[in-house]
PDB file of N, CA, C, O and CB in Angstrom:
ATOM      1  N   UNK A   1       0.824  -1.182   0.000  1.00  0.00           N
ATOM      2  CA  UNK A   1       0.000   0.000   0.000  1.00  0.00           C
ATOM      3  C   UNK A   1       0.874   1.253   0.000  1.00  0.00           C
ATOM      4  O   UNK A   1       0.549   2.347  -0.462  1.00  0.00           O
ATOM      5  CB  UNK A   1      -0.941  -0.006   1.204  1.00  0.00           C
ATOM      6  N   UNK A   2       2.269   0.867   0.707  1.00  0.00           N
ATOM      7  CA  UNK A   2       2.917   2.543   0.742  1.00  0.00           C
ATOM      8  C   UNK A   2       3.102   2.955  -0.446  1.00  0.00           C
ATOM      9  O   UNK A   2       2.753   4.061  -0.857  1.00  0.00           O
ATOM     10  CB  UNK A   2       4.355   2.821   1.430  1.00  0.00           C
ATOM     11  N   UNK A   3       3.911   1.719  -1.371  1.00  0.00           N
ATOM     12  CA  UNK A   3       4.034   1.926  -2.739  1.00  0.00           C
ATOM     13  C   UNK A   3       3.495   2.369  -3.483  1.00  0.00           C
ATOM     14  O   UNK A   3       4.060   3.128  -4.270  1.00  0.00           O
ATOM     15  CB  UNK A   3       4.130   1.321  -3.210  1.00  0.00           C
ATOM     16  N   UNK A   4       2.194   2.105  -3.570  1.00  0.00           N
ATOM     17  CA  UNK A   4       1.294   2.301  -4.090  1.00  0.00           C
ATOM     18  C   UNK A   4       1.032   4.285  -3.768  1.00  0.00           C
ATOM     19  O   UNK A   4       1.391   5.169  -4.547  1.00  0.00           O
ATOM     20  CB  UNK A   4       0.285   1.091  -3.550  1.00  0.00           C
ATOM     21  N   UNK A   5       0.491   4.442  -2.733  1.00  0.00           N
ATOM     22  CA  UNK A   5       0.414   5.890  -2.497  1.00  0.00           C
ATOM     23  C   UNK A   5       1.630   6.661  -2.985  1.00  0.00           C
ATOM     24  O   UNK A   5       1.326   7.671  -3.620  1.00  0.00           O
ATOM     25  CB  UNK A   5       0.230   6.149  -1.037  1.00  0.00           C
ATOM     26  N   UNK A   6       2.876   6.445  -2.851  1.00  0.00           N
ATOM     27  CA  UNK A   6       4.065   6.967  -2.968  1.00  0.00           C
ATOM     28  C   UNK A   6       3.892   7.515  -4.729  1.00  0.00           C
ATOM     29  O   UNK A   6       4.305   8.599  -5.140  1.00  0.00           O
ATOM     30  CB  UNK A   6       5.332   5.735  -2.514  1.00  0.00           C
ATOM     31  N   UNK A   7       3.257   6.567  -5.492  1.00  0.00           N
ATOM     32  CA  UNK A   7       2.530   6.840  -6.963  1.00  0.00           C
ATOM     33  C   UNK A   7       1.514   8.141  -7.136  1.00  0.00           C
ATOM     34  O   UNK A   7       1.484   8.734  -8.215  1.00  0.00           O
ATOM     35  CB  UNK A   7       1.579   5.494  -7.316  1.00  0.00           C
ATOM     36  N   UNK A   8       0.765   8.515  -6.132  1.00  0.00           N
ATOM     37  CA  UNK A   8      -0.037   9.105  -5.796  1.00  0.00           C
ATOM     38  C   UNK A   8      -1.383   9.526  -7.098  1.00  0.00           C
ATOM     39  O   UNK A   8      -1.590  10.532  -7.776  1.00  0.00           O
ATOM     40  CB  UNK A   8       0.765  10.085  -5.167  1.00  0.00           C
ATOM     41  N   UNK A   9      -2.133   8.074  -6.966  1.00  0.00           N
ATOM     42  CA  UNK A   9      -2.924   7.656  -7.702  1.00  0.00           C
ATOM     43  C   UNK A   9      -3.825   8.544  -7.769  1.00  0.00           C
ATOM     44  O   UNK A   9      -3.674   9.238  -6.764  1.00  0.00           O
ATOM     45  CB  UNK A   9      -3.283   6.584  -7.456  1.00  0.00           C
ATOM     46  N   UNK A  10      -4.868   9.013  -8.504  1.00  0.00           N
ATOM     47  CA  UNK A  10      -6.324   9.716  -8.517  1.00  0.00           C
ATOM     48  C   UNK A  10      -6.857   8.787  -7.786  1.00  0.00           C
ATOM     49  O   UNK A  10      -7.146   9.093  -6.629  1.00  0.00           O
ATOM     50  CB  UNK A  10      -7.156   9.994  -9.926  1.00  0.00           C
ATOM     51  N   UNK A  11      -7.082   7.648  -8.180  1.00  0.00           N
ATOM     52  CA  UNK A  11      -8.413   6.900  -7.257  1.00  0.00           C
ATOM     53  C   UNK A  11      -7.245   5.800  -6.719  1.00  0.00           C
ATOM     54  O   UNK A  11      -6.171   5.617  -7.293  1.00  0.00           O
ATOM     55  CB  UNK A  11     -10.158   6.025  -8.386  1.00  0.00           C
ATOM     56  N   UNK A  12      -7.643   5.182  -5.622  1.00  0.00           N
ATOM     57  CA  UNK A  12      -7.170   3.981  -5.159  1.00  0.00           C
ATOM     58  C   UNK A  12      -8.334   2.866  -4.705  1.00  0.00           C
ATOM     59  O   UNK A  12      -9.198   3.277  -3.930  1.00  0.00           O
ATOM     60  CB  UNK A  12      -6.255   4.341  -4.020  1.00  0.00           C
ATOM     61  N   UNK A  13      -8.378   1.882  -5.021  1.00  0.00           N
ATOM     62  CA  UNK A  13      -9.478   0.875  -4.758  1.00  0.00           C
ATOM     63  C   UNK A  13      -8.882  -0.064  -3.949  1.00  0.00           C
ATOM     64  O   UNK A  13      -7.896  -0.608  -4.446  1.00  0.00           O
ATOM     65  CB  UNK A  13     -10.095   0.201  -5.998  1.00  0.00           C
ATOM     66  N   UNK A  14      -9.196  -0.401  -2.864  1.00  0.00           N
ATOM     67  CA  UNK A  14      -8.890  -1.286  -2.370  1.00  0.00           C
ATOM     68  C   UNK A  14     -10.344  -2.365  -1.375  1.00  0.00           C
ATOM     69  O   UNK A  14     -11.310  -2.004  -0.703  1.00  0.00           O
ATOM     70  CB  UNK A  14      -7.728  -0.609  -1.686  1.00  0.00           C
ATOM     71  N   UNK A  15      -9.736  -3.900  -1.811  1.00  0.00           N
ATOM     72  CA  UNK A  15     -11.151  -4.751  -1.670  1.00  0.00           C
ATOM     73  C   UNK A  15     -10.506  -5.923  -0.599  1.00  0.00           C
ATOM     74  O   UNK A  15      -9.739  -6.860  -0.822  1.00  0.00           O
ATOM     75  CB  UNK A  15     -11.868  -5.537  -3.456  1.00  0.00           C
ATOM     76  N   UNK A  16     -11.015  -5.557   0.385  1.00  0.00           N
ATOM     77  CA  UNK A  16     -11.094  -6.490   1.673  1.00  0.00           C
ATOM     78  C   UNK A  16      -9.021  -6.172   2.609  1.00  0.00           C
ATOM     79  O   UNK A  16      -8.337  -6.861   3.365  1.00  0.00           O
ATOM     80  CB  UNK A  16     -11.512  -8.792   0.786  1.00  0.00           C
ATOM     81  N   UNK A  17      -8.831  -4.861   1.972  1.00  0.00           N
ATOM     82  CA  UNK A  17      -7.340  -4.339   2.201  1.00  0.00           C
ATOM     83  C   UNK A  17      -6.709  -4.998   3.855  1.00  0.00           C
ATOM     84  O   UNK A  17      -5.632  -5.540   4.105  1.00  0.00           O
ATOM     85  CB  UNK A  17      -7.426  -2.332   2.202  1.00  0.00           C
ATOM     86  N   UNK A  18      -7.776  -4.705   4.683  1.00  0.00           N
ATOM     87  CA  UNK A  18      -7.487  -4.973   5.940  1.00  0.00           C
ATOM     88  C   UNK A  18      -8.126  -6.003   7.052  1.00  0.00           C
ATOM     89  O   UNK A  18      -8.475  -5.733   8.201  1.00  0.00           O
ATOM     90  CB  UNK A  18      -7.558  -3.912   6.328  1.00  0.00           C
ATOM     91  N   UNK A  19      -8.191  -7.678   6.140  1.00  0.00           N
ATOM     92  CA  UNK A  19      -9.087  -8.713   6.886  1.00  0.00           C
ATOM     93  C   UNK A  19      -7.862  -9.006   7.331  1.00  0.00           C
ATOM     94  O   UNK A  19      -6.772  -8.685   6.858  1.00  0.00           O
ATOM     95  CB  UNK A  19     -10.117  -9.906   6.178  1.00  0.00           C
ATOM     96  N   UNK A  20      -8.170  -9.751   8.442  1.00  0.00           N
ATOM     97  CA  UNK A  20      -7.039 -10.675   9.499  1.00  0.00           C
ATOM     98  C   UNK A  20      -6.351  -9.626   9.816  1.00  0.00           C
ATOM     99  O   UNK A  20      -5.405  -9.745   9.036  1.00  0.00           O
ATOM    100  CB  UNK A  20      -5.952 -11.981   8.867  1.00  0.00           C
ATOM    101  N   UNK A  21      -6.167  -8.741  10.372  1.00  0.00           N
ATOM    102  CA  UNK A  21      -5.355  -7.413  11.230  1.00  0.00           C
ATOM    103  C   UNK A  21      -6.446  -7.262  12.158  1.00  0.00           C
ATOM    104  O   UNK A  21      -7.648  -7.136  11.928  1.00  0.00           O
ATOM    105  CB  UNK A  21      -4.947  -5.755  10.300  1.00  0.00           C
ATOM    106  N   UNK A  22      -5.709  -7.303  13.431  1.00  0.00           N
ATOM    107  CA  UNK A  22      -6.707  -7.049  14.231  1.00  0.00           C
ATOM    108  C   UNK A  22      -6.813  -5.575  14.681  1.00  0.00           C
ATOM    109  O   UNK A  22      -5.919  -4.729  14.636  1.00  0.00           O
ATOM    110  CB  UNK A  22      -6.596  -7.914  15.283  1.00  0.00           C
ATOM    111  N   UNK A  23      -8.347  -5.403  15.217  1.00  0.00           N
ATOM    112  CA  UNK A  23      -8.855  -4.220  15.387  1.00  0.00           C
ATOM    113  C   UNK A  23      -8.017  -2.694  15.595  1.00  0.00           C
ATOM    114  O   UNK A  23      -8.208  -1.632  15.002  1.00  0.00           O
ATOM    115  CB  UNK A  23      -9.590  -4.517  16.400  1.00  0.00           C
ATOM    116  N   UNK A  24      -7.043  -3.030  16.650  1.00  0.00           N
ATOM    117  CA  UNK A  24      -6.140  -1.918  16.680  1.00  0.00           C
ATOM    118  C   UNK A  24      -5.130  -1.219  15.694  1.00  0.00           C
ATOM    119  O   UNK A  24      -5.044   0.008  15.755  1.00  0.00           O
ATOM    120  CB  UNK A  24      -5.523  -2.202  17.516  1.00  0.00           C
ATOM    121  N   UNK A  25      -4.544  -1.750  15.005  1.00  0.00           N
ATOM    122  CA  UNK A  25      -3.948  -2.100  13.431  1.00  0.00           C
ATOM    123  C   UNK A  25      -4.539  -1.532  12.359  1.00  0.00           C
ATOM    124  O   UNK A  25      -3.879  -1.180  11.381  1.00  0.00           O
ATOM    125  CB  UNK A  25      -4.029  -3.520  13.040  1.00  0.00           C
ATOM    126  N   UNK A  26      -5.977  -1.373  12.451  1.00  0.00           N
ATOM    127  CA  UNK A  26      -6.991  -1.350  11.519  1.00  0.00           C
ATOM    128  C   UNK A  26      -7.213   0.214  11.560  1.00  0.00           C
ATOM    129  O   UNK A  26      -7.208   1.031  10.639  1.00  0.00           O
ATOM    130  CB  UNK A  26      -8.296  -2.327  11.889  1.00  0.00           C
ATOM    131  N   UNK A  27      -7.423   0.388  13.023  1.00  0.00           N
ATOM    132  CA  UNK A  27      -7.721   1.639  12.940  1.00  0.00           C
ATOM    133  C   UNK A  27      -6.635   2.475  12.980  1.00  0.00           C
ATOM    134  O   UNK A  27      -6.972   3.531  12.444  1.00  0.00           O
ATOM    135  CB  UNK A  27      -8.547   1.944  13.809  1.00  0.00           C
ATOM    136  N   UNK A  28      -5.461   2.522  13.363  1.00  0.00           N
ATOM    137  CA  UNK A  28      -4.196   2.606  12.764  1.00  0.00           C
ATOM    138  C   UNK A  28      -3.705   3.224  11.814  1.00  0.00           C
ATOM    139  O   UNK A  28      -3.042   4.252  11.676  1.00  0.00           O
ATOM    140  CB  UNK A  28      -3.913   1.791  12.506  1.00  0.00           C
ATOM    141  N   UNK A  29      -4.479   1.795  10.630  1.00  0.00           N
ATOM    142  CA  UNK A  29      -4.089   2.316   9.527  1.00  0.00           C
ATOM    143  C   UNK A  29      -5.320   3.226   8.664  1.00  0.00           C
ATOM    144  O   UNK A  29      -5.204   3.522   7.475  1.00  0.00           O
ATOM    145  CB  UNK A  29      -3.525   1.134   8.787  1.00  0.00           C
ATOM    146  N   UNK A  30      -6.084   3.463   9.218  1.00  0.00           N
ATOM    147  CA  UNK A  30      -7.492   3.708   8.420  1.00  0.00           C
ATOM    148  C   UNK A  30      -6.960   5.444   8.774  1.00  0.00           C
ATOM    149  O   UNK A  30      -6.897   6.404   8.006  1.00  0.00           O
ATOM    150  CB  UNK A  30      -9.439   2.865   9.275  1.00  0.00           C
ATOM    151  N   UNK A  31      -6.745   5.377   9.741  1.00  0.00           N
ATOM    152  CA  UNK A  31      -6.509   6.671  10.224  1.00  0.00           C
ATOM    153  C   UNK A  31      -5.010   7.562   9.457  1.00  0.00           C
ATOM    154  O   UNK A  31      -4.854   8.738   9.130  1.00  0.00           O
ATOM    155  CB  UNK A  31      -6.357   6.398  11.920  1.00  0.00           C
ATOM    156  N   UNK A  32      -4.612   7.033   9.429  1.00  0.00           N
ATOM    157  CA  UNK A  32      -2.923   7.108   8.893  1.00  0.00           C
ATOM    158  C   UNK A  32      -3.493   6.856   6.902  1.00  0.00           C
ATOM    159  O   UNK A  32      -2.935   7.740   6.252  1.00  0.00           O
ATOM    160  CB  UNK A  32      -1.490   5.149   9.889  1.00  0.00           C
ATOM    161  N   UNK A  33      -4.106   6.216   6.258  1.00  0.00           N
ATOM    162  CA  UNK A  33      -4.363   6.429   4.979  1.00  0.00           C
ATOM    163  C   UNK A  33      -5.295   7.147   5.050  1.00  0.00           C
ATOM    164  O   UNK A  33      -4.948   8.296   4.777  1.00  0.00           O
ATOM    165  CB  UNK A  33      -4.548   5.456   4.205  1.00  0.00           C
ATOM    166  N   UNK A  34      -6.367   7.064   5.291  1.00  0.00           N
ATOM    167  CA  UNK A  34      -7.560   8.588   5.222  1.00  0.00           C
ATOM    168  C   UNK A  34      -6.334  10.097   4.749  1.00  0.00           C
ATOM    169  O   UNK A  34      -6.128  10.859   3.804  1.00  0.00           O
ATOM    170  CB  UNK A  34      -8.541   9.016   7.575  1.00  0.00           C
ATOM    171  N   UNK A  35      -5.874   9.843   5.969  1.00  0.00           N
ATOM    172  CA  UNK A  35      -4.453  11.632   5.705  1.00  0.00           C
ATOM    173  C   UNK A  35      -4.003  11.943   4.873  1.00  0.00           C
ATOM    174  O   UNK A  35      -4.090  13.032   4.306  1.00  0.00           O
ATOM    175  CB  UNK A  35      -3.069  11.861   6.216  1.00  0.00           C
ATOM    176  N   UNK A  36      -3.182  10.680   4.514  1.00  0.00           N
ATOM    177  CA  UNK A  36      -2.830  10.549   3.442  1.00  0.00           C
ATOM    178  C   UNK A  36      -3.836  10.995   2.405  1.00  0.00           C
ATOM    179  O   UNK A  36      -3.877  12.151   1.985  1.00  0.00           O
ATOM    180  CB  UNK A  36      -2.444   9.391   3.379  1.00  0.00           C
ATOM    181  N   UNK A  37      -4.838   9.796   1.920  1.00  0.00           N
ATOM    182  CA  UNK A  37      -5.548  10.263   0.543  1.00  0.00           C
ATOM    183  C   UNK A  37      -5.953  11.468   0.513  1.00  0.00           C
ATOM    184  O   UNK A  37      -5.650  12.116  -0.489  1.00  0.00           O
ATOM    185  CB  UNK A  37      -6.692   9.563   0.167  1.00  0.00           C
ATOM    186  N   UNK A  38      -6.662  12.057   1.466  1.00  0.00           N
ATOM    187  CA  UNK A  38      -6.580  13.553   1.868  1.00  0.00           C
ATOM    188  C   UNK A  38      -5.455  14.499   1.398  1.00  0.00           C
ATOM    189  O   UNK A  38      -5.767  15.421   0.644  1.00  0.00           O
ATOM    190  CB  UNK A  38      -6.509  13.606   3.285  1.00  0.00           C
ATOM    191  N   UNK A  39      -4.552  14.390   1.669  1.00  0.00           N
ATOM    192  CA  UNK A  39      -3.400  15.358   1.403  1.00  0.00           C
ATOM    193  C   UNK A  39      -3.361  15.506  -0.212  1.00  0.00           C
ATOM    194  O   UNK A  39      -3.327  16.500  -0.937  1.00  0.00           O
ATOM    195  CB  UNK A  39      -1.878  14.749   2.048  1.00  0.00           C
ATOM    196  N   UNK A  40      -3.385  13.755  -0.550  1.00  0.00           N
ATOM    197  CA  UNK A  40      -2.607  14.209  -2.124  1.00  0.00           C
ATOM    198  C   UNK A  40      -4.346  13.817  -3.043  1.00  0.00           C
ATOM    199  O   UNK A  40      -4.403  13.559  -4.246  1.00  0.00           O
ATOM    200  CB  UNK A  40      -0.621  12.667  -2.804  1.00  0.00           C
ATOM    201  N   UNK A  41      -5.320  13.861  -2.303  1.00  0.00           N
ATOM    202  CA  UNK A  41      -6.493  14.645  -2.975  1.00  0.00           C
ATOM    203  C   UNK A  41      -6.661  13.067  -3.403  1.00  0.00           C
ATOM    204  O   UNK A  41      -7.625  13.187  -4.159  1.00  0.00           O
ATOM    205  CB  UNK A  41      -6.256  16.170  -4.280  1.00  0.00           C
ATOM    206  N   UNK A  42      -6.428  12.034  -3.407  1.00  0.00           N
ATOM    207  CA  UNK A  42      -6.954  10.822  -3.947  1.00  0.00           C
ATOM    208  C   UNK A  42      -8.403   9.954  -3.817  1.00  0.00           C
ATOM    209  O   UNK A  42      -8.722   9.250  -2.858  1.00  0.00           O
ATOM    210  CB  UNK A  42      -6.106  10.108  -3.566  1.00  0.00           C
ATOM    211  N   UNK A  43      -8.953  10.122  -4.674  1.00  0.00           N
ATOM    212  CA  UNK A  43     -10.434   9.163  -3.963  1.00  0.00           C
ATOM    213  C   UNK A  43      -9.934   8.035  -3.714  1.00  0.00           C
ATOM    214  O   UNK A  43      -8.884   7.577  -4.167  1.00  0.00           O
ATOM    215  CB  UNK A  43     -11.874   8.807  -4.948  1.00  0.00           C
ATOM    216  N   UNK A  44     -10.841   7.436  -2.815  1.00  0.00           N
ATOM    217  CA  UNK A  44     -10.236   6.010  -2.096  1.00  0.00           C
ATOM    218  C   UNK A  44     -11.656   5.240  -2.293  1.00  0.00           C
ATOM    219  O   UNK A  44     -12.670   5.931  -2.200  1.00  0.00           O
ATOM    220  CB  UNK A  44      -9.612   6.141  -0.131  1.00  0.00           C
ATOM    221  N   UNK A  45     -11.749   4.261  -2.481  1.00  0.00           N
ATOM    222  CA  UNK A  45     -12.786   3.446  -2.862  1.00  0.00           C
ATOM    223  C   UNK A  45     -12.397   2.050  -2.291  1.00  0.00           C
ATOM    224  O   UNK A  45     -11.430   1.467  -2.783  1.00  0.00           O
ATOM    225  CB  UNK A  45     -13.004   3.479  -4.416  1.00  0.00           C
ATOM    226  N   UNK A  46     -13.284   1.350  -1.023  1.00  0.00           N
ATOM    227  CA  UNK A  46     -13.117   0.720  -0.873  1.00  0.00           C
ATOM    228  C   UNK A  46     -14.352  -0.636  -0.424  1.00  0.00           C
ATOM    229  O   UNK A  46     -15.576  -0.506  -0.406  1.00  0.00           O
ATOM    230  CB  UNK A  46     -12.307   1.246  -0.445  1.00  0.00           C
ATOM    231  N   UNK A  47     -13.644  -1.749  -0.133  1.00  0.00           N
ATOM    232  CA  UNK A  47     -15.149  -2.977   0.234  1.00  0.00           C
ATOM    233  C   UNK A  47     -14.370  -3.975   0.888  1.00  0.00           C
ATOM    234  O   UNK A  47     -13.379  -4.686   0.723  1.00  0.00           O
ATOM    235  CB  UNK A  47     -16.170  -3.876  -1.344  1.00  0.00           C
ATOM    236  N   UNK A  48     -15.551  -3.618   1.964  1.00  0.00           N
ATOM    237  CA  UNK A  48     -14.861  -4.597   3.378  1.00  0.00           C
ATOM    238  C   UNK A  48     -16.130  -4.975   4.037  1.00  0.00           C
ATOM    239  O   UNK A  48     -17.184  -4.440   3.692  1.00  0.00           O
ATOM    240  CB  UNK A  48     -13.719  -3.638   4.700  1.00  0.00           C
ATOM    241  N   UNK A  49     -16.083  -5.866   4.963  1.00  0.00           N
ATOM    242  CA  UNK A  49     -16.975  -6.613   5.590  1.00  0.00           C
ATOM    243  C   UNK A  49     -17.152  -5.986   6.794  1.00  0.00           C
ATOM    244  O   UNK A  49     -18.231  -6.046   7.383  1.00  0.00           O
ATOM    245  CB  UNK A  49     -16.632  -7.937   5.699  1.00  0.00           C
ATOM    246  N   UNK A  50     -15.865  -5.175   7.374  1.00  0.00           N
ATOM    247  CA  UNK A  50     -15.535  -4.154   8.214  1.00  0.00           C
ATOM    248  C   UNK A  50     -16.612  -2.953   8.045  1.00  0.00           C
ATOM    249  O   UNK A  50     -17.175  -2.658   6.990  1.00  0.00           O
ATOM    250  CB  UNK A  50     -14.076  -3.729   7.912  1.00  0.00           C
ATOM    251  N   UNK A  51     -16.810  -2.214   9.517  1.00  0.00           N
ATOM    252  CA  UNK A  51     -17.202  -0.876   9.303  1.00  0.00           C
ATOM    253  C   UNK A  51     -16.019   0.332   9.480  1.00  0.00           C
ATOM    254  O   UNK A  51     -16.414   1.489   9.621  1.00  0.00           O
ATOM    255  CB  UNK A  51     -18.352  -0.661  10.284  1.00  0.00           C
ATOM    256  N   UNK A  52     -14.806   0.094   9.473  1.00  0.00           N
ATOM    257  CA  UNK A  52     -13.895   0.695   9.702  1.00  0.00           C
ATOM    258  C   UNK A  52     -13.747   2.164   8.886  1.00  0.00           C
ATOM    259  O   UNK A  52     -13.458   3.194   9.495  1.00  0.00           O
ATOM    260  CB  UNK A  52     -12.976  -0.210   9.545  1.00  0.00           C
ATOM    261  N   UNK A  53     -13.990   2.127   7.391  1.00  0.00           N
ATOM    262  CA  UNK A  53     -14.557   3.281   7.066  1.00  0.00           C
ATOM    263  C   UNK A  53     -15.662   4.147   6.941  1.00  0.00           C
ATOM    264  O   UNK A  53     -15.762   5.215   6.338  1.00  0.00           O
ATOM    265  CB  UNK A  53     -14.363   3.301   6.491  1.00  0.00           C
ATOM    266  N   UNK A  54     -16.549   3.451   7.673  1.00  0.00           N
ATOM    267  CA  UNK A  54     -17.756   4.207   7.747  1.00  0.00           C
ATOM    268  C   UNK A  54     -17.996   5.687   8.429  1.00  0.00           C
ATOM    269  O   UNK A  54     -18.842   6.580   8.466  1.00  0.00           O
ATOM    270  CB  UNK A  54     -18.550   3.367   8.356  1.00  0.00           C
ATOM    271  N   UNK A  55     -17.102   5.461   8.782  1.00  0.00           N
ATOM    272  CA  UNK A  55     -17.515   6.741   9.939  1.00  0.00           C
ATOM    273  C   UNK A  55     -16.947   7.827   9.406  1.00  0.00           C
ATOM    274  O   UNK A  55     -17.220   8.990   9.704  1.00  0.00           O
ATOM    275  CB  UNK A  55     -16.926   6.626  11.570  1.00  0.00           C
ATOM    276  N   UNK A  56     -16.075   7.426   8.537  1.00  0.00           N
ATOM    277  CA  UNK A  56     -14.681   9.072   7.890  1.00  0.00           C
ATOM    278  C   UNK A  56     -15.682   8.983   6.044  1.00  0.00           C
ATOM    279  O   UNK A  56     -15.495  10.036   5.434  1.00  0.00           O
ATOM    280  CB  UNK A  56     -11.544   8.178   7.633  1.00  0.00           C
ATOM    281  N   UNK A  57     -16.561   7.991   5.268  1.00  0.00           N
ATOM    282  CA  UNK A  57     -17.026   8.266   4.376  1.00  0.00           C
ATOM    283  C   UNK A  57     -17.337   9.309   3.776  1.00  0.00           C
ATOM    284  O   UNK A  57     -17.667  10.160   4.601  1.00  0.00           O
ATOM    285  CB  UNK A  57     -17.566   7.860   4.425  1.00  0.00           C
ATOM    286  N   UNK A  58     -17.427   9.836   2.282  1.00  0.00           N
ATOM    287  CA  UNK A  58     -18.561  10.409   1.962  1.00  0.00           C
ATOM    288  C   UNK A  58     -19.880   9.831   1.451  1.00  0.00           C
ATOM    289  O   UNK A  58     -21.007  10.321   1.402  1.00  0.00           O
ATOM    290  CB  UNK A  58     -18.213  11.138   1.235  1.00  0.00           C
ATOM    291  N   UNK A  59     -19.414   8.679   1.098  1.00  0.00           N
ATOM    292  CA  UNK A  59     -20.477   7.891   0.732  1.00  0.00           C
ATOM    293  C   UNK A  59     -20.642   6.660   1.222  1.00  0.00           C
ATOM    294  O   UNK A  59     -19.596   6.205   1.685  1.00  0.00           O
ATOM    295  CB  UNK A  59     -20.503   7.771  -0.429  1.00  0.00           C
ATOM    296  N   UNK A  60     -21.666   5.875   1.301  1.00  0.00           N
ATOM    297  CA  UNK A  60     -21.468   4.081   1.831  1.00  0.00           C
ATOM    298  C   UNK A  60     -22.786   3.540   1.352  1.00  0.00           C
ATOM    299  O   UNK A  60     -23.923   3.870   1.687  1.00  0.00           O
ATOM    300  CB  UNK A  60     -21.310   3.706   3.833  1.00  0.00           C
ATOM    301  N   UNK A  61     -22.361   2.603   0.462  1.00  0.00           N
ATOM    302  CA  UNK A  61     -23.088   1.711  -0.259  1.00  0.00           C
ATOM    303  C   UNK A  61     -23.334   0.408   0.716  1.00  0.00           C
ATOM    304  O   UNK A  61     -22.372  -0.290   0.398  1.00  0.00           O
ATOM    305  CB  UNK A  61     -22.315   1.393  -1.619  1.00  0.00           C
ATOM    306  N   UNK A  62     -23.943  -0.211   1.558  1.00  0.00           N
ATOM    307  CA  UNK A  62     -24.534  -0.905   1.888  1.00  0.00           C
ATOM    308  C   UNK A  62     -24.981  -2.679   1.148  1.00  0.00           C
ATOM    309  O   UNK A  62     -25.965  -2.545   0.420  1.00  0.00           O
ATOM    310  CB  UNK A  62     -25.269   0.002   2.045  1.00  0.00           C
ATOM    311  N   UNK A  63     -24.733  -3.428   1.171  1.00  0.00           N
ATOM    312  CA  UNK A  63     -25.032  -4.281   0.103  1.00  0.00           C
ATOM    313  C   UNK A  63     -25.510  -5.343   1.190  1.00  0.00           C
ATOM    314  O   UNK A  63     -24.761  -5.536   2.147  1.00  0.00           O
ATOM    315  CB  UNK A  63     -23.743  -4.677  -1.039  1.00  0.00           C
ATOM    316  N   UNK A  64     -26.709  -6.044   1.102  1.00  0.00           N
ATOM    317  CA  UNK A  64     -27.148  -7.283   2.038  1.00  0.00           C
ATOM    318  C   UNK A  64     -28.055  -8.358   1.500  1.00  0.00           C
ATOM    319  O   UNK A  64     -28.616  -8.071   0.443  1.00  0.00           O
ATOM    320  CB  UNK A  64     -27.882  -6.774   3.241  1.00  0.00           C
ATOM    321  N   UNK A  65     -28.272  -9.373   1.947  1.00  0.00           N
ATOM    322  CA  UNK A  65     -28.710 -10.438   0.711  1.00  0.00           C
ATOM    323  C   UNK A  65     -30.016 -11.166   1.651  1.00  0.00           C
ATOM    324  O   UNK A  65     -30.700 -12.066   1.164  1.00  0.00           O
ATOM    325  CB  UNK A  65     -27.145 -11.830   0.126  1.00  0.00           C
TER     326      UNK A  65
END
């Protein structure tokens, strides 16, 4: 992922980025990339089973079966 930002993409997608890290880690890093994409203006698009970005969103798509 640093790599990746270090590119400093327009959009970054990332899908299930942070399963098996536990909770503290998570928020960690959610907190520490949010800044990031922030700074260098990147949309971040992501899908997790997690609510870990819910709370910093602009948007949240919901999906349930």
């Amino acid at each position: 992922m640093a790599r990746i930002l270090l590119r400093k993409p327009d959009v970054l997608i990332l899908d299930e980025a942070l399963t098996g890290i536990e909770e503290e880690m998570r928020h960690f890093i959610v907190r520490n990339l949010v800044r990031m994409v922030r700074e260098q203006r990147t949309t971040l698009i992501t899908v997790s089973h997690e609510s870990d970005f819910s709370k910093i969103a602009n948007k949240t798509i919901r999906m349930e079966s």
